[in-house]
DSSP file (Angstrom, degrees, kcal/mol; ACC not computed):
  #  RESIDUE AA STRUCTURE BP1 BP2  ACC     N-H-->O    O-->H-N    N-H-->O    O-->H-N    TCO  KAPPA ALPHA  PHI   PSI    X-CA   Y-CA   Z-CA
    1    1 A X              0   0    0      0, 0.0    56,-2.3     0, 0.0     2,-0.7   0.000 360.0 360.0 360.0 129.6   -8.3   14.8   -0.2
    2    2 A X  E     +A   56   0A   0     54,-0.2    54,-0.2    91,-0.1     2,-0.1  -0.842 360.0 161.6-115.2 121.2   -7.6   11.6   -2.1
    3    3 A X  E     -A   55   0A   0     52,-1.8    52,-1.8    -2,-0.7     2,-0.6  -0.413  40.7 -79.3-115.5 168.2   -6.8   12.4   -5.7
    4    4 A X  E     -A   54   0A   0     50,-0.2     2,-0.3    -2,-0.1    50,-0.2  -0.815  45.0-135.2 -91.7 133.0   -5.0   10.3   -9.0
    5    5 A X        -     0   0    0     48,-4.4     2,-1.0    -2,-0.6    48,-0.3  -0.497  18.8-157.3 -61.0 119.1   -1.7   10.3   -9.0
    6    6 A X    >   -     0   0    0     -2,-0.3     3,-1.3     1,-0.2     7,-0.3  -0.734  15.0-179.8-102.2 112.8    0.9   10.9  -12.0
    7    7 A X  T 3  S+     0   0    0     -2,-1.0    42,-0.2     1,-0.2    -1,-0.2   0.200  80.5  70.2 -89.2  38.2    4.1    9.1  -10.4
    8    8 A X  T 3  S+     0   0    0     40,-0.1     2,-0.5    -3,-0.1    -1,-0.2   0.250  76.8  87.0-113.3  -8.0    5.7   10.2  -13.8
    9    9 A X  S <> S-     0   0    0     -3,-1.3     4,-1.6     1,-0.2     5,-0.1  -0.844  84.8-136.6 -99.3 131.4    5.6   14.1  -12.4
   10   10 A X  H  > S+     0   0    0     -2,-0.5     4,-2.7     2,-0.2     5,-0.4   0.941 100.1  57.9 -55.5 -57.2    9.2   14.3  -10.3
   11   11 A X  H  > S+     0   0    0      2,-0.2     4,-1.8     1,-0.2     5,-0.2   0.893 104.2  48.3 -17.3 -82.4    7.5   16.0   -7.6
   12   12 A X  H  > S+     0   0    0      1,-0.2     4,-4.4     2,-0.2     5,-0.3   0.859 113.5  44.0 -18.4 -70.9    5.2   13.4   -7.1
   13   13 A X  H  < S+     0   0    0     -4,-1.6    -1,-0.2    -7,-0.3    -2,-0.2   0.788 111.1  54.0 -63.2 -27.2    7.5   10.6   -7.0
   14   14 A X  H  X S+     0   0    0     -4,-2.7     4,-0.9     2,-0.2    -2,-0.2   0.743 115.0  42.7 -76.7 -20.3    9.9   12.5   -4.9
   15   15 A X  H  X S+     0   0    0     -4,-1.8     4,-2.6    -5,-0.4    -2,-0.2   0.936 121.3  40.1 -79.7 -50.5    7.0   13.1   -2.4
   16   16 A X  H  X S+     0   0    0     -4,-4.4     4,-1.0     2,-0.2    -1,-0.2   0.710 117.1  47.2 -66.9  -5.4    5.6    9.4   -2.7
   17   17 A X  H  > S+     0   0    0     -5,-0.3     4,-1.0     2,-0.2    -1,-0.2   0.876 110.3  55.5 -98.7 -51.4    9.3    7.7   -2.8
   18   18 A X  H  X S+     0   0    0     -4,-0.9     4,-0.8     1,-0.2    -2,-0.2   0.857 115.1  44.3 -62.9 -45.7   10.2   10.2    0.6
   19   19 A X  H >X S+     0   0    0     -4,-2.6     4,-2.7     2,-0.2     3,-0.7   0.921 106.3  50.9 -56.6 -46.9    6.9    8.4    2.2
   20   20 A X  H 3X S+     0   0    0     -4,-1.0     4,-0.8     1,-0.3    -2,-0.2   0.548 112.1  54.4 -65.1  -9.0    7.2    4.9    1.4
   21   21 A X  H 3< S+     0   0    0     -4,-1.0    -1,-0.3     2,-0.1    -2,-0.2   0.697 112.9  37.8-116.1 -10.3   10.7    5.2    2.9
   22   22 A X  H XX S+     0   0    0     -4,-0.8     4,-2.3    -3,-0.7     3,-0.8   0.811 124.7  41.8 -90.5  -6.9    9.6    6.7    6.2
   23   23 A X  H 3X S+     0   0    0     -4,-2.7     4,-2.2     1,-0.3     5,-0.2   0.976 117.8  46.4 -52.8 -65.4    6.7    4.4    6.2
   24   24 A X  H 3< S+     0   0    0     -4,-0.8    15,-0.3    -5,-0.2    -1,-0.3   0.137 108.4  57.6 -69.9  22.5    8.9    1.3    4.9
   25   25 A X  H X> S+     0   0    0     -3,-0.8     3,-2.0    13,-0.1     4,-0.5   0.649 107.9  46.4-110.5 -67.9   11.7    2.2    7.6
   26   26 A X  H >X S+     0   0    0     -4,-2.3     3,-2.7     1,-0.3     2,-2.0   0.821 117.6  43.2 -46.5 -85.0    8.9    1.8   10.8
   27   27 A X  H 3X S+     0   0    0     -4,-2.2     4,-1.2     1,-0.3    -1,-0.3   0.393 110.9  55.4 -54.4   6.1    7.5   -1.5    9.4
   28   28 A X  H <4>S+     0   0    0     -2,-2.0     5,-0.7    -3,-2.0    -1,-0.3   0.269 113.9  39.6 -94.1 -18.1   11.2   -2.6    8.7
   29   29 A X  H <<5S+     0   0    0     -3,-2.7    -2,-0.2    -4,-0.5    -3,-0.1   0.661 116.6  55.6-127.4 -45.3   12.1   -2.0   12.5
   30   30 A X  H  <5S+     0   0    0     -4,-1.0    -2,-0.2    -5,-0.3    -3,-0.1   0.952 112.7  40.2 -56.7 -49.6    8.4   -3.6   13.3
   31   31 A X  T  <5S-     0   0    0     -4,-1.2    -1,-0.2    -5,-0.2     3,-0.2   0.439 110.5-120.3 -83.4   3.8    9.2   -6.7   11.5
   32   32 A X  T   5 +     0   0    0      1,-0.2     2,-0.6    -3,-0.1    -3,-0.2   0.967  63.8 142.4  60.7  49.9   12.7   -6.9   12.7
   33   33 A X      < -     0   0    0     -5,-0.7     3,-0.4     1,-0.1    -1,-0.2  -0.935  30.8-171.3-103.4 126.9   14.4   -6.8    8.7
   34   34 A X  S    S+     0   0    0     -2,-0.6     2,-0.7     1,-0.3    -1,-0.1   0.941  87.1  37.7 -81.9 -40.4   17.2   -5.1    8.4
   35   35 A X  S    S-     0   0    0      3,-0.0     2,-0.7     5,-0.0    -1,-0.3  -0.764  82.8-171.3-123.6  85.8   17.4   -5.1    4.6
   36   36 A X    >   -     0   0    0     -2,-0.7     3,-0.5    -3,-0.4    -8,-0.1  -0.842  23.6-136.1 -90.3 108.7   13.2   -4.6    4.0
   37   37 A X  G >> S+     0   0    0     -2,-0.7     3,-3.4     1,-0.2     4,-0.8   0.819 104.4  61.7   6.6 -80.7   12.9   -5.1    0.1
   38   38 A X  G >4 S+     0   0    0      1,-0.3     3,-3.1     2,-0.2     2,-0.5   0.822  95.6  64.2 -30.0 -81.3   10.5   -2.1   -0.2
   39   39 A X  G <4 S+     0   0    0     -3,-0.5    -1,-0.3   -15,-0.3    -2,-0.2   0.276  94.0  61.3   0.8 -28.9   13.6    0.0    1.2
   40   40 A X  G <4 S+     0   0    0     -3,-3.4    -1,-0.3    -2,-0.5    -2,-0.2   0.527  74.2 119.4 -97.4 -34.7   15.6   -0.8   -2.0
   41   41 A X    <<  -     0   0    0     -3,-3.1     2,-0.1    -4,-0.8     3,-0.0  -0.449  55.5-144.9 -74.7 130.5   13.1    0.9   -4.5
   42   42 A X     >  -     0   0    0      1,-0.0     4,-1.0     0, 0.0    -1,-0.1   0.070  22.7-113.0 -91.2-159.2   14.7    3.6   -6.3
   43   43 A X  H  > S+     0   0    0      2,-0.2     4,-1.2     3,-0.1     5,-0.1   0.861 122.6  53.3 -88.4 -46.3   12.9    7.0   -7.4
   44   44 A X  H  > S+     0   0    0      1,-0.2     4,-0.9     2,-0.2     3,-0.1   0.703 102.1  53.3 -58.8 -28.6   13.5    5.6  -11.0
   45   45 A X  H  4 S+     0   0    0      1,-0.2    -1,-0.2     2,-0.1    -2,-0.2   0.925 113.2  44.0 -74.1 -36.8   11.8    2.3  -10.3
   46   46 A X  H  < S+     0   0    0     -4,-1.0    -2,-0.2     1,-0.2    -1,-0.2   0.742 106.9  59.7 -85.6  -1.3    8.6    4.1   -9.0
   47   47 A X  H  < S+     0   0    0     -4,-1.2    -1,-0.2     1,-0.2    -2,-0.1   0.710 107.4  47.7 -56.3 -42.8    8.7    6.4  -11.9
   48   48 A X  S  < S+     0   0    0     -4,-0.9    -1,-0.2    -5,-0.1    -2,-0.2   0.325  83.0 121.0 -88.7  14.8    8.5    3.3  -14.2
   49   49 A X        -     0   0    0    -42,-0.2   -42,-0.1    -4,-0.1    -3,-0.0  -0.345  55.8-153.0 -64.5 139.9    5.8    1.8  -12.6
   50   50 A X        +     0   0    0      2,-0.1     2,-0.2    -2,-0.0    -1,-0.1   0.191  58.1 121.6-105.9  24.7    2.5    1.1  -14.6
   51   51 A X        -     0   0    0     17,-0.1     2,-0.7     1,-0.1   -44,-0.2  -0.580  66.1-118.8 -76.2 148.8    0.4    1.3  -11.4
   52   52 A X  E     - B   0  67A   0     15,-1.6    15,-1.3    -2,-0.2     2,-0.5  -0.643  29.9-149.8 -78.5 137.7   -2.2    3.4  -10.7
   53   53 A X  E     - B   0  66A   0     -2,-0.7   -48,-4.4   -48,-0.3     2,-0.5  -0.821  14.0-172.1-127.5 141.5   -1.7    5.6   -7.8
   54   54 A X  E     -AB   4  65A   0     11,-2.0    11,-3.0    -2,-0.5     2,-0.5  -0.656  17.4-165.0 -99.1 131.0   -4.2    7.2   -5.1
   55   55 A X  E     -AB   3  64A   0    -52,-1.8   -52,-1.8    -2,-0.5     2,-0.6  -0.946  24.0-147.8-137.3 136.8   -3.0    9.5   -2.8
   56   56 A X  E     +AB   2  63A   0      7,-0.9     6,-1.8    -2,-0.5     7,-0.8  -0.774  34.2 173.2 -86.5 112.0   -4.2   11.3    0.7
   57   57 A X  E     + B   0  61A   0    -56,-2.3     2,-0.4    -2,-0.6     4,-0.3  -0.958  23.4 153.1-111.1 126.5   -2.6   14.9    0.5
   58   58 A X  S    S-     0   0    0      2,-2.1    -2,-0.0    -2,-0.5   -56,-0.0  -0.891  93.4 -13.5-144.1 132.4   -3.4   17.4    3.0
   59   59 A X  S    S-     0   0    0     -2,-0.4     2,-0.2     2,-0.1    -1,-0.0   0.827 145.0 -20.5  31.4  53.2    0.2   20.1    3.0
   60   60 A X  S    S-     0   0    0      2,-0.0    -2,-2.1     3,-0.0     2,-0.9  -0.633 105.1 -46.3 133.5 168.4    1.7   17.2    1.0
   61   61 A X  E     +B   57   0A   0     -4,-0.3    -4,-0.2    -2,-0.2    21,-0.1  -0.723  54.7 159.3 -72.7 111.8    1.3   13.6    0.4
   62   62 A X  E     +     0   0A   0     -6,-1.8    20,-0.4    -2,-0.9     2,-0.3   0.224  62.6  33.2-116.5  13.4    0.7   11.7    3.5
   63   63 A X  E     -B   56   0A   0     -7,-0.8    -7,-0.9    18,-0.2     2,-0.3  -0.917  64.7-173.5-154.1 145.4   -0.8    8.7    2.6
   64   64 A X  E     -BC  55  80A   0     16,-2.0    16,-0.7    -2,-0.3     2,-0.4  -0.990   7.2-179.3-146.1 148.4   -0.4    6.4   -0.8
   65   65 A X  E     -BC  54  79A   0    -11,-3.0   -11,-2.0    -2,-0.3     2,-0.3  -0.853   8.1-171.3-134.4 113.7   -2.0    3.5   -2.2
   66   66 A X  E     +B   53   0A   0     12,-3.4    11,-5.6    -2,-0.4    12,-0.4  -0.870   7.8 177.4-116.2 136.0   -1.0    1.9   -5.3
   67   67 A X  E     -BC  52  76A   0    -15,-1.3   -15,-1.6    -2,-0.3     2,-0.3  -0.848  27.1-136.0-150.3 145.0   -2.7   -0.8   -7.2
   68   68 A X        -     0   0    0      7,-3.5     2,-0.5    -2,-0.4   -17,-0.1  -0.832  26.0-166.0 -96.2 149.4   -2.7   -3.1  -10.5
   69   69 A X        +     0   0    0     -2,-0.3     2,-0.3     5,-0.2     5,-0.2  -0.898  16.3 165.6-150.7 120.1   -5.9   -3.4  -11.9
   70   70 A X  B >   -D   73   0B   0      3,-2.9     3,-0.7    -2,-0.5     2,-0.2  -0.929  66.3 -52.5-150.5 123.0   -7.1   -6.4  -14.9
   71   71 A X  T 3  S-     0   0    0     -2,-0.3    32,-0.2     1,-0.3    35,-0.1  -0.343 126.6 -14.3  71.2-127.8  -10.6   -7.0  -15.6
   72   72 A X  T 3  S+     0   0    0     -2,-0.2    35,-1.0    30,-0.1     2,-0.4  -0.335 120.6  98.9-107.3  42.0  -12.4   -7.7  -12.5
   73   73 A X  E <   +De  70 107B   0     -3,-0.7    -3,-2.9    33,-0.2     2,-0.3  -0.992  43.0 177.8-160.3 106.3   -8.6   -8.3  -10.5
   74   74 A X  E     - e   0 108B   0     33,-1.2    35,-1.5    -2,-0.4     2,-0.4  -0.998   6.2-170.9-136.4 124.0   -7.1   -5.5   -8.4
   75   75 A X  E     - e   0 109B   0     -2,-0.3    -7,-3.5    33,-0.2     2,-0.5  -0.933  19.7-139.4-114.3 154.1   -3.6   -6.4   -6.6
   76   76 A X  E     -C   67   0A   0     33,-5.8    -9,-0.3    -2,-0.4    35,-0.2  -0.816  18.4-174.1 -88.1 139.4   -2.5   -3.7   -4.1
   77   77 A X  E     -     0   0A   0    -11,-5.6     2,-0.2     1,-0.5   -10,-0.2   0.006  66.0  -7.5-131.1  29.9    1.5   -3.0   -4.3
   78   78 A X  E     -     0   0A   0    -12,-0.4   -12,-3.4   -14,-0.1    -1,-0.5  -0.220  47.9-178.9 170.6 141.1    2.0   -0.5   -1.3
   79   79 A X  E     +C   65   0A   0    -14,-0.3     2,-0.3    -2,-0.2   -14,-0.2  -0.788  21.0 167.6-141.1 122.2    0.0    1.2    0.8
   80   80 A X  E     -C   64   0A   0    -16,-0.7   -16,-2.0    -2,-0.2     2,-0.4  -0.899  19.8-158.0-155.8 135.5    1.9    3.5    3.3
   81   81 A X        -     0   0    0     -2,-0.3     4,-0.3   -18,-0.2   -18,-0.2  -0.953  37.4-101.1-131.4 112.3    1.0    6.4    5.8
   82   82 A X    >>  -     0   0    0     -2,-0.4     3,-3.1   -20,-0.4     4,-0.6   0.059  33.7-130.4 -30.1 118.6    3.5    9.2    7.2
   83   83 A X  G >4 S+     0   0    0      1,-0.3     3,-0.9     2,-0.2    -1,-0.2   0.943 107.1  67.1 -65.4 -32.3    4.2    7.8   10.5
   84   84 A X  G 34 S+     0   0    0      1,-0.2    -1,-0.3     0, 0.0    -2,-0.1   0.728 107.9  44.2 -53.0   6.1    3.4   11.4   11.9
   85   85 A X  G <4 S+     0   0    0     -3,-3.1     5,-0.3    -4,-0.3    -1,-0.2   0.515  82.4 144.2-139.3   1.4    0.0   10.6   10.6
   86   86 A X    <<  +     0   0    0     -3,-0.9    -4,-0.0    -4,-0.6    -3,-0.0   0.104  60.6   9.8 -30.6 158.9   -0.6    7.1   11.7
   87   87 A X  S    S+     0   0    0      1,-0.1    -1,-0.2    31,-0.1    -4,-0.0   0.780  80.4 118.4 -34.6  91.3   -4.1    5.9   12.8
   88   88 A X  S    S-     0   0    0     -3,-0.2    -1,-0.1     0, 0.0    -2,-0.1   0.225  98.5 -90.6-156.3  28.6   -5.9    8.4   12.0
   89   89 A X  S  > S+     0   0    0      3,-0.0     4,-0.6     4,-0.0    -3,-0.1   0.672  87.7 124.3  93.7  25.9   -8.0    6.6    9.6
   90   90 A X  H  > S+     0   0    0     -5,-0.3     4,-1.4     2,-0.2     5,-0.2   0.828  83.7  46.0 -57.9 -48.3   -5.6    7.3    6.0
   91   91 A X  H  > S+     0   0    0      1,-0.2     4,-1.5     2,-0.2     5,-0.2   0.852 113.3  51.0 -84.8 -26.9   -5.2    3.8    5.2
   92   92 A X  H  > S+     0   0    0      2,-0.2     4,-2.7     1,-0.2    -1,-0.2   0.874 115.1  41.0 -56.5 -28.8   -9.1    3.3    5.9
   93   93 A X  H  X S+     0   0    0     -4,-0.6     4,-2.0     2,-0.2    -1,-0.2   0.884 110.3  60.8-104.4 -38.2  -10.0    6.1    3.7
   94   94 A X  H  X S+     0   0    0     -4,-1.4     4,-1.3     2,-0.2    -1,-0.2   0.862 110.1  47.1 -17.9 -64.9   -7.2    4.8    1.0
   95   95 A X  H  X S+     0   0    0     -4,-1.5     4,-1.8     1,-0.2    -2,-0.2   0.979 100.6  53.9 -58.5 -52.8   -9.0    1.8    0.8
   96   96 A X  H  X S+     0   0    0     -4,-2.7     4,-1.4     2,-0.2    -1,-0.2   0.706 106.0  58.0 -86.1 -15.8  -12.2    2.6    0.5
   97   97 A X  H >X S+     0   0    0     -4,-2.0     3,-1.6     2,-0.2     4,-0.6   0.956 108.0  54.5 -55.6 -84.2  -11.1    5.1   -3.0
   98   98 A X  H >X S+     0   0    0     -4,-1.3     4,-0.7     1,-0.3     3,-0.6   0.535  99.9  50.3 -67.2 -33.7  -10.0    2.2   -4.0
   99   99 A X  H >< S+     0   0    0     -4,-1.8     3,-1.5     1,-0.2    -1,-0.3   0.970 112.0  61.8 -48.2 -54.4  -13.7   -0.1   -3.6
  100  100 A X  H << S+     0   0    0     -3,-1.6    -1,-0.2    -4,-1.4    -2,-0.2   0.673 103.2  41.6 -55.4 -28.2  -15.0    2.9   -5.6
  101  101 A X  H << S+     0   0    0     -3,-0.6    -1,-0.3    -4,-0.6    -2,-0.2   0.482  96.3  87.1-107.9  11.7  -13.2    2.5   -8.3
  102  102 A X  S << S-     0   0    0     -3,-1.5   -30,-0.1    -4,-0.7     3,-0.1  -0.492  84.2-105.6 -62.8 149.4  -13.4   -1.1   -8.7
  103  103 A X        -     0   0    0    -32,-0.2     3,-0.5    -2,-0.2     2,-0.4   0.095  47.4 -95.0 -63.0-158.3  -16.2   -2.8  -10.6
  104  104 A X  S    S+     0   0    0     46,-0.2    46,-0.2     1,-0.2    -1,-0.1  -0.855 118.6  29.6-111.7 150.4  -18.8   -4.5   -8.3
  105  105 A X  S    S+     0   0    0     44,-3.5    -1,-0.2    -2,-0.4    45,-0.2   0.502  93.0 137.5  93.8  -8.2  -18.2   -8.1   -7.8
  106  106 A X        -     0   0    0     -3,-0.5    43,-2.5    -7,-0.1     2,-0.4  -0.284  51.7-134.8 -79.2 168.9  -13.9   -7.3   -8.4
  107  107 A X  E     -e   73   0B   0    -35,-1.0   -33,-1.2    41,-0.3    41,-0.2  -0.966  13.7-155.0-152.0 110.8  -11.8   -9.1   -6.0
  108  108 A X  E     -e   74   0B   0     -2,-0.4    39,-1.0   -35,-0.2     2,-0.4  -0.328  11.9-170.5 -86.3 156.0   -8.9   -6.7   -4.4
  109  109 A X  E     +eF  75 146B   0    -35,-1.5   -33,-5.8    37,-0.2     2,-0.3  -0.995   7.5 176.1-143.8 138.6   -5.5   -9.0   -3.0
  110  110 A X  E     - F   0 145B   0     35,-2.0    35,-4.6    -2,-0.4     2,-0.3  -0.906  15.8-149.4-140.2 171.7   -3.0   -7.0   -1.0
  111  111 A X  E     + F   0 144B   0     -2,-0.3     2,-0.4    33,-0.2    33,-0.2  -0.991  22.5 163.3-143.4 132.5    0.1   -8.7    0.6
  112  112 A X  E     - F   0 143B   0     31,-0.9    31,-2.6    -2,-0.3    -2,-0.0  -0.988  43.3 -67.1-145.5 173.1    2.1   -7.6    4.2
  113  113 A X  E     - F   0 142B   0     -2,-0.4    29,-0.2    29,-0.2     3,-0.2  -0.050  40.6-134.5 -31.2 140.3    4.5   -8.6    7.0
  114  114 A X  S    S+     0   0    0     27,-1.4    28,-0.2     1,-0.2    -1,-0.1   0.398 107.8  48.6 -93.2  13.6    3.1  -11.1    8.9
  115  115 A X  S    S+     0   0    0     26,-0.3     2,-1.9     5,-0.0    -1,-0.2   0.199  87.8 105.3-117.6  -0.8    4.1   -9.3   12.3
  116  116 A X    >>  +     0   0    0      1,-0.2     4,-1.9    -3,-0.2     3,-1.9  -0.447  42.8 165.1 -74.9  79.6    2.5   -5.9   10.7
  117  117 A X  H 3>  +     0   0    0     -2,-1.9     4,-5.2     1,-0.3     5,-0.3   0.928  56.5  58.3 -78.1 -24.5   -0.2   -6.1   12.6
  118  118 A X  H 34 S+     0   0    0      1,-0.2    -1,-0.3    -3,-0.2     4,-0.1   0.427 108.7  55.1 -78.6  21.2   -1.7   -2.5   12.2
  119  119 A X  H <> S+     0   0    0     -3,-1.9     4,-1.0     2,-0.1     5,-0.2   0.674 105.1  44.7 -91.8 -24.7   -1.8   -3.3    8.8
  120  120 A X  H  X S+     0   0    0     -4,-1.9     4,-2.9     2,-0.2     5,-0.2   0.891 112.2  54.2 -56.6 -53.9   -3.7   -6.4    9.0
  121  121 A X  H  X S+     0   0    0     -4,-5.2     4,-4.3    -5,-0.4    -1,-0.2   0.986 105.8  58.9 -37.3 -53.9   -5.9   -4.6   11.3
  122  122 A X  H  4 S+     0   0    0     -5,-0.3     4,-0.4     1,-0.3    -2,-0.2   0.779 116.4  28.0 -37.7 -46.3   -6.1   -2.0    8.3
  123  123 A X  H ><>S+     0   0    0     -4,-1.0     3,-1.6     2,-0.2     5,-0.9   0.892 111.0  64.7-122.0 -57.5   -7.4   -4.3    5.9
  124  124 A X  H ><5S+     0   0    0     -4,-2.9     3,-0.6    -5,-0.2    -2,-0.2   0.786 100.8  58.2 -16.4 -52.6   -9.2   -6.5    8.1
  125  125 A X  T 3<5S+     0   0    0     -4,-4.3    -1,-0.2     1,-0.3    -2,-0.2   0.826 101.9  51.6 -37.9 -46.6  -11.4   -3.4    8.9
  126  126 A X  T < 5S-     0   0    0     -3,-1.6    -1,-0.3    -4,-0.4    -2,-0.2   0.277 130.1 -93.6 -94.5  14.2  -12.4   -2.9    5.5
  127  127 A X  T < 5S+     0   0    0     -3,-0.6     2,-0.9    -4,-0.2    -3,-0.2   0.263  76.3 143.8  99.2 -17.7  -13.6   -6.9    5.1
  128  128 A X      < -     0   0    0     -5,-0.9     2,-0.6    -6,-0.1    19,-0.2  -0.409  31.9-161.8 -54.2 102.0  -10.1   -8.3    3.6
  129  129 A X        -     0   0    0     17,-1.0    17,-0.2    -2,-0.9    -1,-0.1  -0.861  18.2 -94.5 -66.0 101.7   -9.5  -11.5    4.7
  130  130 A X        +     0   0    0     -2,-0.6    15,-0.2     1,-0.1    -1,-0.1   0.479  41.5 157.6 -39.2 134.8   -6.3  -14.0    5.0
  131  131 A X        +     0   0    0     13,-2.5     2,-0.2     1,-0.6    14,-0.1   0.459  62.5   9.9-138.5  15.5   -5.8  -16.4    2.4
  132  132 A X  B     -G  144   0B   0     12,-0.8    12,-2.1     2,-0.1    -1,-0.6  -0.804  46.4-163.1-171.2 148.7   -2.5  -17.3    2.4
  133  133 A X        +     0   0    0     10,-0.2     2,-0.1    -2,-0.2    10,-0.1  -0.714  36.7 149.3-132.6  72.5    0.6  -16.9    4.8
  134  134 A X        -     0   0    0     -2,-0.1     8,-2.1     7,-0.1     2,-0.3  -0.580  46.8-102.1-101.9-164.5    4.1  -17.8    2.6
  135  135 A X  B     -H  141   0C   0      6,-0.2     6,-0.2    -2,-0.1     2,-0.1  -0.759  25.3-121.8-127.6 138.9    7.1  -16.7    2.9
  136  136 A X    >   -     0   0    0      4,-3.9     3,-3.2    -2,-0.3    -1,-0.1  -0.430  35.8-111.8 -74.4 141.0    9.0  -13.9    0.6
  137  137 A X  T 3  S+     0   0    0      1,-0.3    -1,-0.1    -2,-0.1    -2,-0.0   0.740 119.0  68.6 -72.9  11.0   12.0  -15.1   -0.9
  138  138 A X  T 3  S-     0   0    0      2,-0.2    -1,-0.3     0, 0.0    -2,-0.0   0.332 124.3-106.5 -90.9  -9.4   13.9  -12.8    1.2
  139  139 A X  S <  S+     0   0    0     -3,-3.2     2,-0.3     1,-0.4    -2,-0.1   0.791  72.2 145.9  95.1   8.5   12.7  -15.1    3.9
  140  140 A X        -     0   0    0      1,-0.0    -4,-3.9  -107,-0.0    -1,-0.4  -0.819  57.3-117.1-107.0 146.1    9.9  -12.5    5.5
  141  141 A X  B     -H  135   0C   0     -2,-0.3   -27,-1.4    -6,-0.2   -26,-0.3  -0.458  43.7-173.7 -71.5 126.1    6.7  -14.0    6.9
  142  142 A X  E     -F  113   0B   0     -8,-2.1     2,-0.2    -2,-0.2   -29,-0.2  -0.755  13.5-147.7-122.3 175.2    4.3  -12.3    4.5
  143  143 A X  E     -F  112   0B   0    -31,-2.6   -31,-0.9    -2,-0.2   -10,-0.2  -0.797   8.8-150.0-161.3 122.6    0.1  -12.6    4.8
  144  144 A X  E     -FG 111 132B   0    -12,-2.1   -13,-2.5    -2,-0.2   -12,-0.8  -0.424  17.6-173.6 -74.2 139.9   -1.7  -12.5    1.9
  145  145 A X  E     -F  110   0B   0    -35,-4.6   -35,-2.0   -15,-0.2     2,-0.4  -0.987   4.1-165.0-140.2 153.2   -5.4  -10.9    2.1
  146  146 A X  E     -F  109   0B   0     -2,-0.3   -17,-1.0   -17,-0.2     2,-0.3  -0.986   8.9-171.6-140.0 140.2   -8.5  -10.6   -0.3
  147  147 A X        -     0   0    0    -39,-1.0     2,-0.5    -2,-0.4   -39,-0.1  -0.725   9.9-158.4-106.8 157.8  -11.6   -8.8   -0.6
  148  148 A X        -     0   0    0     -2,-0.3     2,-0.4   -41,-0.2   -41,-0.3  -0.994  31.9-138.5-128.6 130.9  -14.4   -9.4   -3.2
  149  149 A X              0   0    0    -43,-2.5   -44,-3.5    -2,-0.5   -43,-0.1  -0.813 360.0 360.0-113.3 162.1  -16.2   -6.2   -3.2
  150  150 A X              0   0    0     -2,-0.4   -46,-0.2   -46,-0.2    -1,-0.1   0.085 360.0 360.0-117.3 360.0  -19.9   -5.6   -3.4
C-alpha cells in the first residue's frame, strides 16, 4: 500500500534512512563509487527535508519515493526499493502515485547513475525520457530524465 509519508515521525525516517542505505549501497557497487553521495545522508538530514514522501509498505517500508513539487514542476530526489524486493514492480507503482498527484499537463524530472540501468528501465517504463547526461560534481555519470504527464 502506498501511503504519505511524515519523515518528521523517527520511526519513519529510521525505516526510510535504513532503505535508502541498503538500496544506495547496491547502486553504489553497480556504479562502481566507493564514496556514493546518497550514502552520506544522515537521519537528521532526511528529517529536515521539505519533500514530500510516498511510500510502498507491506511488514515495513519497502519502497520510497520522494519529490519536490512547485506549480506545475515535480523534481524526484530518491526513489529506492529494498533490494529483497527488487523488480517486482515497487518503483512502477511508486511512480505512478506520484502521476496521480500531479496536476495534468505537470512535467516530473528525476536524475540517476548513468550505468543504473534498472533504473532507467524504471522510468523509461513509465514514459520518462533522457534529457540530459552531465556529470555530478563528485564526478558520477548522472542521466537526467523527464515526463510531462497527461
Amino acid at each position: 500500500m502506498i501511503t504519505l509519508a511524515n519523515i518528521g515521525d523517527p520511526v519513519v525516517a529510521a525505516q526510510i534512512h535504513a532503505l535508502q542505505q541498503a538500496a544506495y549501497s547496491v547502486e553504489a557497487e553497480r556504479i562502481g563509487c566507493l564514496d556514493f553521495p546518497p550514502l552520506r545522508e544522515t537521519i537528521d538530514a532526511l528529517q529536515r527535508s521539505t519533500d514530500c514522501f510516498l511510500v510502498f509498505a507491506e511488514r515495513g517500508i519497502i519502497g520510497c519515493l520522494s519529490y519536490e513539487s512547485v506549480e506545475t514542476r515535480a523534481t524526484i530526489t530518491r526513489l529506492v526499493v529494498s533490494p529483497q524486493h527488487f523488480r517486482r514492480g515497487i518503483a512502477t507503482a511508486l511512480l505512478r502515485a506520484l502521476d496521480t498527484r500531479l496536476p495534468v499537463g505537470s512535467v516530473a524530472r528525476a536524475s540517476t547513475a548513468d550505468l543504473n540501468e534498472p533504473a532507467i528501465r524504471a522510468y523509461e517504463k513509465q514514459g520518462y525520457r533522457t534529457i540530459s547526461r552531465p556529470v555530478s560534481p563528485d564526478g558520477i555519470a548522472l542521466r537526467q530524465l523527464q515526463k510531462q504527464s497527461e
